[in-house]
C-alpha positions in Angstrom: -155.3 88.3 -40.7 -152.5 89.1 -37.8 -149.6 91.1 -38.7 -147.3 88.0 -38.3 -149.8 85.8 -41.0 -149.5 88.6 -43.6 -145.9 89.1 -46.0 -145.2 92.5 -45.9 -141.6 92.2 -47.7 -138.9 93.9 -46.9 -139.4 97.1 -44.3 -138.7 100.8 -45.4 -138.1 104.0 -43.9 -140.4 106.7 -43.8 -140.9 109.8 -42.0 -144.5 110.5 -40.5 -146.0 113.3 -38.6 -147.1 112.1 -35.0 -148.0 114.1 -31.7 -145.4 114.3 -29.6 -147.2 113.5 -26.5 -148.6 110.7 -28.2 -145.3 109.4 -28.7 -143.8 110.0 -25.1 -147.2 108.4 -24.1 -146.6 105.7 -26.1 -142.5 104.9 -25.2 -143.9 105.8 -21.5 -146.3 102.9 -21.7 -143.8 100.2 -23.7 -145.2 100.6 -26.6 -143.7 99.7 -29.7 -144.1 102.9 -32.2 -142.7 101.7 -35.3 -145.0 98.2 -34.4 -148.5 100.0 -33.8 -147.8 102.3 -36.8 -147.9 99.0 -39.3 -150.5 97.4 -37.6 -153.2 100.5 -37.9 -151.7 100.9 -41.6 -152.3 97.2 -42.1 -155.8 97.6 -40.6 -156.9 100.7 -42.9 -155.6 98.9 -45.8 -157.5 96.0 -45.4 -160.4 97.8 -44.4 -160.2 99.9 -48.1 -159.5 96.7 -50.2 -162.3 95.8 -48.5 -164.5 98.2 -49.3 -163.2 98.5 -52.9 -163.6 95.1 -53.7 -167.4 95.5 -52.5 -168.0 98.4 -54.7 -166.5 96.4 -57.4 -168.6 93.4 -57.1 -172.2 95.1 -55.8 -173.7 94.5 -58.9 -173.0 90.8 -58.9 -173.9 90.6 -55.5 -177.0 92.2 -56.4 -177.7 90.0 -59.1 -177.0 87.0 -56.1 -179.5 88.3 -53.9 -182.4 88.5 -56.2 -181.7 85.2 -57.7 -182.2 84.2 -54.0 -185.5 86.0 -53.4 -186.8 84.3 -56.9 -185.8 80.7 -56.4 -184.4 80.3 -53.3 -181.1 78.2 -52.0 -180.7 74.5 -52.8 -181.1 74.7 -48.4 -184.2 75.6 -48.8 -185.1 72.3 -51.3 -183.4 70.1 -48.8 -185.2 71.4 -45.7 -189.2 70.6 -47.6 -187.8 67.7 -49.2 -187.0 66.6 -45.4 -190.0 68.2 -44.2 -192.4 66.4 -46.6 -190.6 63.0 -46.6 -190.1 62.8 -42.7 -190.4 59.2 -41.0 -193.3 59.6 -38.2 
C-alpha cells in the first residue's frame, strides 16, 4: 500500500531524535524529512501487523497445510480428472 492509498487522519507533531548530518544530508539532497519519516514509520508498522497477525494465525495456517499434505487441493482433482478424461 503507498503512503497516498493509506488514511492516516489527521497529522500531529512530534519531536524525534535524528543525526544531524543525516538531516543536512537529507535538506542538501531535497529531501522531504517530515515525508521520509512517515513513510519508514508506515513501512515498520505494516511490517509488525504483519508479523503479528502471522503469529496470531500460525496454528491455523498450520492446521491449512497439513490438510493439504493429506488430501490435497480441489487443483489437484481437476488436473487427474483432466488428465484421465483427456480427448486423444
Amino acid at each position: 500500500m503507498k503512503l497516498n492509498d493509506m488514511d492516516l487522519g489527521e497529522k500531529k507533531r512530534v519531536n524525534v531524535t535524528v543525526s544531524s548530518k543525516l538531516i543536512a544530508d537529507a535538506k542538501a539532497l531535497g529531501i522531504n524529512v517530515s515525508q521520509s519519516a512517515e513513510e519508514g514509520l508506515m513501512k515498520k508498522v505494516r511490517e509488525a501487523k504483519g508479523a503479528q497477525w502471522l503469529e496470531e494465525n500460525r496454528e491455523a495456517l498450520l492446521a491449512h497445510n497439513e490438510w493439504v499434505k493429506k488430501h490435497g487441493t480441489f487443483g489437484d482433482r481437476v488436473r487427474a480428472w483432466k488428465k484421465k478424461h483427456a480427448a486423444v
